[in-house]
N, C-alpha and C positions, 0 to 999 in steps of 0.2 A: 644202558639202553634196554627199552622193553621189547621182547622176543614176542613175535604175534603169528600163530598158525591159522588156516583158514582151513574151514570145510565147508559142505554143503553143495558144491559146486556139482552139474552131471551136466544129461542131455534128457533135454525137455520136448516138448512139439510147443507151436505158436499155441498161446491161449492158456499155457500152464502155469506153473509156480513152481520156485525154489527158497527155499530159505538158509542163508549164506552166516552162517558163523563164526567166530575170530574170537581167541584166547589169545590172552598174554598171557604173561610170565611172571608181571608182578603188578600190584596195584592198577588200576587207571583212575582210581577216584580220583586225583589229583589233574590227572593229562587233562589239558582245556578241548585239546578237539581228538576225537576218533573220529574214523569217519572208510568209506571203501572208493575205489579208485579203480578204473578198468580200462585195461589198452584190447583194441580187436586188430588184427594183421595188417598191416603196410600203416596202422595210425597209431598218433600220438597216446599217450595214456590220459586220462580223462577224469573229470571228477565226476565222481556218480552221486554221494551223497556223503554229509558230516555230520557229527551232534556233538554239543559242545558238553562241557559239565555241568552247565544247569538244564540241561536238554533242550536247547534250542539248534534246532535245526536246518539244513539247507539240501537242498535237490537241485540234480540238475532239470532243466527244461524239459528232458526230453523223458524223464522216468516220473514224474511229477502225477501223483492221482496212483499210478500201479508199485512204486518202492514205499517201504517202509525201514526207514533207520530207528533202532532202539541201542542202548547201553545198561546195563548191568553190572554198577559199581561196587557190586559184593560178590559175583558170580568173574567178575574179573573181561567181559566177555561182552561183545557189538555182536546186533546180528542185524543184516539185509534183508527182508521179506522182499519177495520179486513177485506180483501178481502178474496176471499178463500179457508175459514175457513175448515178445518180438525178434524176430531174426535178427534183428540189429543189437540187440542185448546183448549178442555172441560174443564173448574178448574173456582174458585173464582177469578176473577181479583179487585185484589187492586190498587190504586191510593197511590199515594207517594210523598213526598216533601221532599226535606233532605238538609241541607246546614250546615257544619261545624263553619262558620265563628258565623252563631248564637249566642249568650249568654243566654240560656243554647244552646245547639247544637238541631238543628231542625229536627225531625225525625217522622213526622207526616203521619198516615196511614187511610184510608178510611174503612167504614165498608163493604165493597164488594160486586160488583155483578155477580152474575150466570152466565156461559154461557155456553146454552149449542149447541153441534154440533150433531146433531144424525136425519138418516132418518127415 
């Protein structure tokens, strides 16, 4: 399994930016999808945004126009641009690697960073 740390995470005001970064441990040229994932208090965790290995990418609804998902297949390492950012952005953002093709199937997750949004 690949080990993935996050940083970048703080406290913002409405209307700022954060830029959210994830290293693994080993390769990801190969992983089909990275991607970040964010739970906020009493809710579900949530998809925020993925890139695949040819860098096609997906957003959720609601960060669509202000995120930016990239990957860096020699640096090892996703990062999340947040423009912005909204009090509802507030939650734990996880980092993610997932690829089926795996043996055992690859579904490795980050220990999470804060973010928070509030004036």
């Amino acid at each position: 399994q690949v080990q993935l740390v996050e940083s970048g995470g703080g406290l913002v005001q409405p209307g700022g930016s954060l830029r959210l970064s994830c290293v693994a441990s080993g390769s990801i040229f190969s992983i089909n999808a990275v991607g970040w994932y964010r739970q906020a208090p009493g809710k579900q965790r949530e998809l925020v945004a993925t890139i695949t290995g040819g860098h096609r990418t997906n957003y959720a609804d609601s960060v669509k126009g202000r995120f930016t998902i990239s990957r860096d297949n020699v640096k090892n390492t996703v990062h999340l641009q947040m423009n912005n950012l909204k009090s509802e952005d507030t939650a734990v953002y996880y980092c993610n690697a997932e690829d089926s093709d795996y043996d055992p199937p690859l579904d490795s997750w980050g220990q999470g960073t804060q973010v928070t949004v509030s004036s």
